[in-house]
C-alpha angles and dihedrals in degrees: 000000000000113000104183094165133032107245092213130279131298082217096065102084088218096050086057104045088045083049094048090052105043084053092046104249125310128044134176112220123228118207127228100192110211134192117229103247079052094066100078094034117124095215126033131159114190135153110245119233091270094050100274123143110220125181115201113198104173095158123201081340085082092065099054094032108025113188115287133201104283097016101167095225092173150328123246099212105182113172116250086020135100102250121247125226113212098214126187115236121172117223123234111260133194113264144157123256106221110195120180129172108254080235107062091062085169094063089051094060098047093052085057091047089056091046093044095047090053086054086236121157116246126213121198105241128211098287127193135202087274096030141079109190115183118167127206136178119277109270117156096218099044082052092061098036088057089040093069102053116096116239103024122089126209126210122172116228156160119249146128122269110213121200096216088062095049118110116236153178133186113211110240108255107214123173122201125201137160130256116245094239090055123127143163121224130202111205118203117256119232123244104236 
């Protein structure tokens, strides 16, 4: 199976109920389990949960809407059989948990430097009014180096990452060329 566009999501109410009407009623899911670095990949070729291969070629789409939790990626509609739907689903990772006081800025932006020097990904965690959570994924060194800043606590934990919840940036792309009527010219110097 070739799945080149994500159909919508299992968890929108409205997707479902027009799912469940355009397959006639009742359908059974298939799970395609993802890492989470998976999830924003243009090409990715996986086995769902019951055996079937399934290839996912979303393109440059993956970058502005990475996989999420219930992505609907195609149907299986046999005739005589109940359809099955081939649904995304993210699996938990392990992470670190990064806690730091909304009043020690400064240890905020230390932890983001460490992450940022290892070249982790960072997702933005369930914060409060007293509290900055931020997760990233488990890497011993990055665990040390957060350990020793003042101010910002570190837990290990399993959760999901979810993509939609990752901080990023794309690099501007600029392309210089020269217009056609362009020279350089080299002025003689006066003798002085």
């Amino acid at each position: 199976m070739l799945c080149t566009h994500i159909e919508g999501n299992l968890n929108d109410p409205s997707f479902e109920l027009a799912l469940r009407r355009r397959l006639g009623g009742a359908f059974t899911t298939d799970e395609v389990l993802l890492d989470w670095d998976e999830c924003r990949r243009r090409v990715i070729r996986k086995v769902s949960e019951a055996g079937r291969d399934v290839g996912i070629r979303l393109g440059d789409a993956a970058l502005d809407q990475p996989l999420t939790d219930g992505d609907v990626l195609g149907c299986v509609e046999d005739v005589g059989e109940v359809p099955i739907v081939v649904v995304a689903r993210p699996r938990r990772a392990e992470a670190l948990l990064i806690e730091c006081d909304r009043m020690e800025p400064l240890a905020l932006a230390h932890a983001c430097w460490e992450v940022g020097n290892m070249h982790a990904p960072l997702f933005r965690g369930d914060s409060d009014e007293h509290t900055v959570r931020l997760l990233a994924p488990a890497m011993p060194v990055l665990d040390r180096m957060l350990a020793d800043i003042p101010g910002v606590r570190v837990t290990k934990t399993v959760c999901p990452l979810p993509a939609d919840r990752r901080f990023s940036t794309r690099a501007v792309q600029a392309t210089v060329e020269l217009a056609s009527d362009f020279k350089i010219v080299q002025k003689k110097g006066t003798a002085s």
